[in-house]
C-alpha positions in Angstrom: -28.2 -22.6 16.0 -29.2 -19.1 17.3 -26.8 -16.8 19.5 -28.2 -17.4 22.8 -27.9 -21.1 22.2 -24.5 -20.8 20.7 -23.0 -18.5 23.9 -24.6 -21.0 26.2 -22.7 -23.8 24.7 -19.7 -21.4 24.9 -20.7 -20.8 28.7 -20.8 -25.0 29.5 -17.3 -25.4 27.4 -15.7 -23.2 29.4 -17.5 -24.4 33.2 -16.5 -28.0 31.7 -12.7 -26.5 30.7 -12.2 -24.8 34.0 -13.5 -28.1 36.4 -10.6 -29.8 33.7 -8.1 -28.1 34.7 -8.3 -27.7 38.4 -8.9 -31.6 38.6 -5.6 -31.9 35.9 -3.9 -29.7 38.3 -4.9 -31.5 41.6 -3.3 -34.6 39.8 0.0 -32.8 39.2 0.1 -31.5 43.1 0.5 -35.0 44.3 2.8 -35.7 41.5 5.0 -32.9 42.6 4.8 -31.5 39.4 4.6 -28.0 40.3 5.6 -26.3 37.0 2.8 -28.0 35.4 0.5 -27.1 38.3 0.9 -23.7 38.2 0.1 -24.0 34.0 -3.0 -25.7 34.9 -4.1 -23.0 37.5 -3.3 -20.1 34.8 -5.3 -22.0 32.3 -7.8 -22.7 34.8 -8.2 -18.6 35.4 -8.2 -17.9 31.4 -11.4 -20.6 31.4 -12.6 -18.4 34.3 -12.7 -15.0 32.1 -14.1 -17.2 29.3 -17.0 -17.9 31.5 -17.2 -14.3 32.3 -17.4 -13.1 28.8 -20.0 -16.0 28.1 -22.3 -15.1 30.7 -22.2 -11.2 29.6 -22.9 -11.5 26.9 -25.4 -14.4 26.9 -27.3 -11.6 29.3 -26.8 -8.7 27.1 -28.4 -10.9 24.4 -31.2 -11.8 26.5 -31.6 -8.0 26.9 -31.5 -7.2 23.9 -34.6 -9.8 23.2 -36.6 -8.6 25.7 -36.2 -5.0 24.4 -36.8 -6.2 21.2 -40.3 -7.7 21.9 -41.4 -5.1 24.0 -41.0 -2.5 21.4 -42.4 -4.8 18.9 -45.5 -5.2 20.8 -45.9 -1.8 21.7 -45.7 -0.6 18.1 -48.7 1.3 16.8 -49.3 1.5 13.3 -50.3 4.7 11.7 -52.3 4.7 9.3 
């Protein structure tokens, strides 16, 4: 599994997580459970920054392939 594949799986965990926990939470709002409520919201949030981080990084790897092959293909050999 390469990088980019591997940070995109990382990126659907945590878009799958967060939807979890807001749904988990909606069930505890009816339930007047509002302790657990508010868990599920923070966890929710820390799902949110892991989608952040993903995504940066999945792009800054991206980046860093298409710098990569430019400066491969633009390489002149001197010989």
């Amino acid at each position: 599994m390469t990088k980019l594949k591997l940070l995109l799986l990382i990126l659907a965990s945590c878009t799958f997580m967060f939807i979890g926990w807001v749904v988990l939470g909606c069930y505890y709002w009816v339930h007047q459970q509002h302790t657990i409520t508010i868990i599920c919201c923070l966890l929710a949030f820390i799902s949110v920054l892991g989608q952040f981080a993903a995504l940066a990084f999945t792009l800054r790897e991206r980046a860093y392939r298409q710098i990569n092959q430019v400066l491969s293909s633009t390489d002149v050999n001197h010989e």
